[in-house]
N, C-alpha and C positions, 0 to 999 in steps of 0.2 A: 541603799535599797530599802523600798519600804515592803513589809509584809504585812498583809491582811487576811484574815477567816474569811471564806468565803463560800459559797455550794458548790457541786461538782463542774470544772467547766471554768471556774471564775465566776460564776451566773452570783447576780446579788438577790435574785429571786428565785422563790421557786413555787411550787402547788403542790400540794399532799391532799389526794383524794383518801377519807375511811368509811367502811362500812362494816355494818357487824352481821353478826350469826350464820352467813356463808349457804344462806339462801339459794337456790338455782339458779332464781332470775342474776345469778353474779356472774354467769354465764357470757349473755349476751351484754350484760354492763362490764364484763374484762374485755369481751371482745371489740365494742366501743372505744374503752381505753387503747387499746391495742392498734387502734387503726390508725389512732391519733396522736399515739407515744405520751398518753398520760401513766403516771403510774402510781399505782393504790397501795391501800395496805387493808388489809382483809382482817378483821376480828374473828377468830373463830370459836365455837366451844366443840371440844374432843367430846365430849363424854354425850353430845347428842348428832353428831356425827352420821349415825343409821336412821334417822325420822326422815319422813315421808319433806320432798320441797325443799331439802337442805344437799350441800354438797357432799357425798361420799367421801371418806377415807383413799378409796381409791384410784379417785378423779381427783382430788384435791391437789395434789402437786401439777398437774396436769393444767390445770384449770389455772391456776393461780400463778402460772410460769410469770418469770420476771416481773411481779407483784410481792410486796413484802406479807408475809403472814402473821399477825399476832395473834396474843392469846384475848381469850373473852369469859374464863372462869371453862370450867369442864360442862357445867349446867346450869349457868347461866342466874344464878338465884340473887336476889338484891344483897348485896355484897355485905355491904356495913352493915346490918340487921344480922348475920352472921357469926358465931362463937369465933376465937381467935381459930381455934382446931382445924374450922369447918375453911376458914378465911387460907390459912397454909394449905389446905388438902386443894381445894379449889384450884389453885395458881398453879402450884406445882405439879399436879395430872394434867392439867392441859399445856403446860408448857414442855413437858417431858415428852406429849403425846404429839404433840403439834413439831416439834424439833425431830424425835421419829420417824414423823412422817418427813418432814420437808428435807430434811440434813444440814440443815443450819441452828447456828441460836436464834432463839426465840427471846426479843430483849421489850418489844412493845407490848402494849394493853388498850383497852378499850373500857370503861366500867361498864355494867351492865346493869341496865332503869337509870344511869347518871350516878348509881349509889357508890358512894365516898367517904371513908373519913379519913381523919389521919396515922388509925392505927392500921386502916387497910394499904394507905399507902408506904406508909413501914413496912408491912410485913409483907407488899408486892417485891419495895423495894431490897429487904434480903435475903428474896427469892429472885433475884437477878434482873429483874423487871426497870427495864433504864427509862421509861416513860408511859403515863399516865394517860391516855385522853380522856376528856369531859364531855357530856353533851349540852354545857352552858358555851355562849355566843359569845363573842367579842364585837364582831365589826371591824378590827382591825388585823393590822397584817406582821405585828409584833411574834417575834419569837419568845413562849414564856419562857417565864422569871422563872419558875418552878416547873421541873418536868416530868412529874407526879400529878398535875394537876395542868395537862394544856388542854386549854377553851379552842372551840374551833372559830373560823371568823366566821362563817355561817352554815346553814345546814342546805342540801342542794334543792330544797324549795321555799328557801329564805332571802330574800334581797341579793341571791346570786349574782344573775347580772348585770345588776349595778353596781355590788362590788366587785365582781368582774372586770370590769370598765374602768374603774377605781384604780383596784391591781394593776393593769395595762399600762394606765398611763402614770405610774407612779414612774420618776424617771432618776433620781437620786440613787448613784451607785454606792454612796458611801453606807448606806444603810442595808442591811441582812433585812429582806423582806419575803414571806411567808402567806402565803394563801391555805388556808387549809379547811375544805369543805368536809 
């Protein structure tokens, strides 16, 4: 018998739509997903949660059903440019506040302005934080190497759908293939 890693299903492919700061319009863009059985994962930041245009606290689970929720910093500030102090408080408010809210762990992230280093992603990572996204591109459909640091293959007004089409006809089972807009 052979066994293989695969995605839910056997599927050798899959899609991972993200977007960040939990915006309203995320509204009528989950309910798009929804009509369609795609499914997202939500960057949010806790700690701006009550501004005007963004998703309430108390629509948030509501809204974001059967999407995954990550964190996005509690306020959103260029991360790496940040004291170590500042970089722990950050993570850990919004992941504490965002799992509160939802009743799950909270294990993704999203950077915020793309800001990165490598002691922010240390200190995501022993803060429980099991991956990374970038807002650098790839073009392809590879799962990273490092998941502290995943590139998307593009952004949803980037050569979409051509890599779309791309994706589709990618036909090779033996390879774990990835879309992630």
């Amino acid at each position: 018998m052979k066994i293989y890693i695969c995605f839910p299903e056997g599927k050798a492919k899959t899609l991972t739509m993200s977007y960040d700061d939990g915006r309203t319009e995320d509204k009528r863009l989950v309910s798009v997903f929804n009509e369609y059985g795609i499914r997202g994962t939500f960057n949010l930041n806790s700690g701006l949660m009550d501004q005007e245009q963004r998703i309430h606290k108390e629509e948030l689970k509501e809204v974001y059903r059967g999407h995954e929720i990550a964190t996005h910093t509690a306020t959103h500030p260029t991360i790496a440019r940040c004291p170590a102090t500042q970089i722990y408080r950050e993570i850990t408010e919004d992941r504490k506040a965002l799992e509160e809210i939802t009743g799950y762990p909270v294990r993704g992230h999203a950077y915020p302005n793309g800001s990165v280093s490598d002691q922010v992603k240390r200190i995501f990572s022993d803060c429980g934080i099991a991956y990374g996204r970038t807002v650098e591109e790839t073009g392809g459909f590879e799962l990273p190497n490092e998941w502290m640091n995943w590139k998307a293959t593009c952004h949803h007004n980037h050569n979409l759908l051509e890599l779309g089409e791309k994706f589709l006809d990618f036909k090779k089972t033996q390879y774990l293939k990835c879309m992630y807009v």
